[in-house]
N, C-alpha and C positions, 0 to 999 in steps of 0.2 A: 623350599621349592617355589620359583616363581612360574605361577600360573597362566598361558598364554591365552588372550583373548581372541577369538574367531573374529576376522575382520567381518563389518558388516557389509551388506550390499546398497548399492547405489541406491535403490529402492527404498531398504530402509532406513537410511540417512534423510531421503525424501521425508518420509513420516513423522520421525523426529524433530525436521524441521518446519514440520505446518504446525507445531506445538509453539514454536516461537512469535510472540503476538508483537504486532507494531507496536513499536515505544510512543507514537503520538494516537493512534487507534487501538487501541488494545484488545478488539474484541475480531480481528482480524489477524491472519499471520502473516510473516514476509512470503512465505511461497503465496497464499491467497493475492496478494499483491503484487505479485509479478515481480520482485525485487529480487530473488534470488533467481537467479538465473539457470546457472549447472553445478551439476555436483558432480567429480570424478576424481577417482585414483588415478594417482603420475606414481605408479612407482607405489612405497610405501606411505606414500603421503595422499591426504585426503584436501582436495582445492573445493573451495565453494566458491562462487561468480558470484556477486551482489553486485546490483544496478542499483543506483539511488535513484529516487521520485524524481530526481531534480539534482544536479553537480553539487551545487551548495546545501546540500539537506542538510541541518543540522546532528539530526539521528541518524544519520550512516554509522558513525562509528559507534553508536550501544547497538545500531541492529547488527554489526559486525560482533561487538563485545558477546551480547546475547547469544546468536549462534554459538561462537566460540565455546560460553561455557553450557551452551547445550550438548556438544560435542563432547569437552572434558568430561560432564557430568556420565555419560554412558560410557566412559572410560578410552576415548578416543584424542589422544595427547597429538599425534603427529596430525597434525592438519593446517589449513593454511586461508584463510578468508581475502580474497582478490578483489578490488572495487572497479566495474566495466563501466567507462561512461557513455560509449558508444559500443551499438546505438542505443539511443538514447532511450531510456524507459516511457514507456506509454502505456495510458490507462486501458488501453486493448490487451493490456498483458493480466490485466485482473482476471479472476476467476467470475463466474456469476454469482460463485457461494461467496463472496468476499463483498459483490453489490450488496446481496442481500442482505448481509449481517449490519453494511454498512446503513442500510433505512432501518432496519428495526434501530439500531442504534443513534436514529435520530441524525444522519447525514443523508443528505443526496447524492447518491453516487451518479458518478457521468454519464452526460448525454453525449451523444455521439452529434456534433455540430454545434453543442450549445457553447456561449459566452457569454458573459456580464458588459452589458452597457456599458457603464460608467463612464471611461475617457474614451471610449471607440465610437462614441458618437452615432450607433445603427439604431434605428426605429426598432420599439416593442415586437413590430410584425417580421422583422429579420431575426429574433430571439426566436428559438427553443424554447417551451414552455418545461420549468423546473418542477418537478413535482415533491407538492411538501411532504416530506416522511412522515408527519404524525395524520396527517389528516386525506391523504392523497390526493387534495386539490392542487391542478396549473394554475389559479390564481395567483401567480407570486410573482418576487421582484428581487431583483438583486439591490442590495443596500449597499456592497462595497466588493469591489475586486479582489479585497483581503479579507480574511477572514482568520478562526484563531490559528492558521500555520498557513505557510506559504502555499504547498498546493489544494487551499483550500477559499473559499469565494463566501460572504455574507448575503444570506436571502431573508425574506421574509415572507411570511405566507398570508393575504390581505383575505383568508376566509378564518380564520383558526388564529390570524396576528401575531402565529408565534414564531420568532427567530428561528432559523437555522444555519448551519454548513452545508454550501456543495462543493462537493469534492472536484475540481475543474478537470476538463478534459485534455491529456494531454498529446 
């Protein structure tokens, strides 16, 4: 006798998938990230909408992959993972619990106006003051426009001197 499984609700597909942590932040999930966009039944098929950081993310496809067998895992085979690249994802799409996890965890999450010096050539006093995650002083500086992933910026923090990531605004 094969067993039929109760479809779940949109809702909690939702919850399922704040269980799915960034393949480059891991202490963050794609919904906290604003990356997954919607989730909806067509029919007997489940669509999920992912938005990458950025067209060229490298980890679109494990955070696709991941879903997916987050999905298989609860017994959900028919479904279907979509990639939206408009519009474009932006860091207003974060959660606040997604900033926060991101400073305990040692990154800056986004300022709303801030940017890195480096080739833009604008004075210290047109910068947004970054604040350091470990020590929460604005003394800080941006060391490089890159940092270790693309949508992320290298600082350093000139009270505590210790390196960090900020997460750039996008």
């Amino acid at each position: 006798m094969t067993e039929t499984l109760a479809r779940p609700s949109v809702d909690e597909v939702w919850t399922w998938l704040k269980e799915v942590p960034d393949p480059e932040i891991p202490v963050v999930s794609v919904v906290d990230l604003g990356i997954v966009r919607d989730v909806e039944w067509r029919g007997e098929k489940l669509i999920v909408i992912v938005t990458p950081t950025y067209s060229g993310c490298p980890a679109t496809s494990v955070i696709s992959m991941e879903i997916s067998e987050t999905l298989r895992a609860r017994g959900l085979l028919n479904h279907e993972i979509k990639t939206q690249i408009s519009p474009a994802w932006t860091t207003g799409w974060m959660t606040q619990e997604a900033r926060d996890k991101l400073k305990v965890y040692g990154i800056a999450p986004p300022v709303d106006g801030a940017s890195c010096a480096g080739a833009l050539r604008v004075s210290a006093a047109q910068l947004l003051k970054i604040e350091c995650p470990r020590c929460n002083s604005q003394n800080t500086e941006c060391v490089s426009q890159f940092g270790s992933t693309p949508c992320k910026a290298s600082y350093r923090c000139r009270d505590c001197l210790e390196p960090f990531d900020y997460f750039k605004k996008f």
